[in-house]
N, C-alpha and C positions, 0 to 999 in steps of 0.2 A: 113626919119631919122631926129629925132631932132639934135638943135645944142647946143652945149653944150658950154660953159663960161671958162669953163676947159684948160687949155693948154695939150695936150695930152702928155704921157713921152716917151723918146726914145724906151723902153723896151715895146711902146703896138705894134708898128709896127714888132718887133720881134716878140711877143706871138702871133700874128695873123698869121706871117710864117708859125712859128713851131708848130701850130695847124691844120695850112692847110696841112704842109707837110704829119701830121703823122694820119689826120683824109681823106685825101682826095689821099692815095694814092690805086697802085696795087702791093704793094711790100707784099712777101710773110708771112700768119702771124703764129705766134706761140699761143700755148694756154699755157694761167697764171690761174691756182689753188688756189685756197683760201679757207680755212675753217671759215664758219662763223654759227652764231646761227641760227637756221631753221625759230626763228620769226623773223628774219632780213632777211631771202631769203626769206619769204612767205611774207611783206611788199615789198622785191625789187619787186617781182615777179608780186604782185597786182597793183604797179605803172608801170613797164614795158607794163601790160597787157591794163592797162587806157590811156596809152599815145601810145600804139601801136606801141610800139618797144621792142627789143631786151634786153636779160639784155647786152651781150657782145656790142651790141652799147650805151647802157647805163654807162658801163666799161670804153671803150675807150673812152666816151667824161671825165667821170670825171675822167680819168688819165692823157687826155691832158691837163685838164683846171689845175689839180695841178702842171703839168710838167712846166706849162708856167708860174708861180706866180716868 
């Protein structure tokens, strides 16, 4: 881990919480619906496919990462 010059702010040790809580749990999950343009799924689709995951794990990280700003 590098180190950083930075003083960290109060608010990263929360966004770390509340990402772990909501990306690291077993609590039961629901499915969210979205209509979007087919060359926007077929762009999500081809990077899910290159990085070898999910789009729904794809989903949930950047709905945690904007839930935590």
């Amino acid at each position: 881990m590098a180190l950083s010059a930075k003083r960290p702010s109060r608010g990263d040790e929360a966004r770390k919480r509340i990402l772990h809580e909501v990306t690291e749990t077993s609590e039961k999950k629901k499915r969210l619906n979205a209509e979007i343009e087919e060359t926007l799924y077929r762009k999500i689709k081809i990077k899910a496919v290159e990085e070898g995951r999910s789009i729904s794990d794809i989903t949930r990280d950047l709905w945690s990462e904007y839930l935590s700003k």
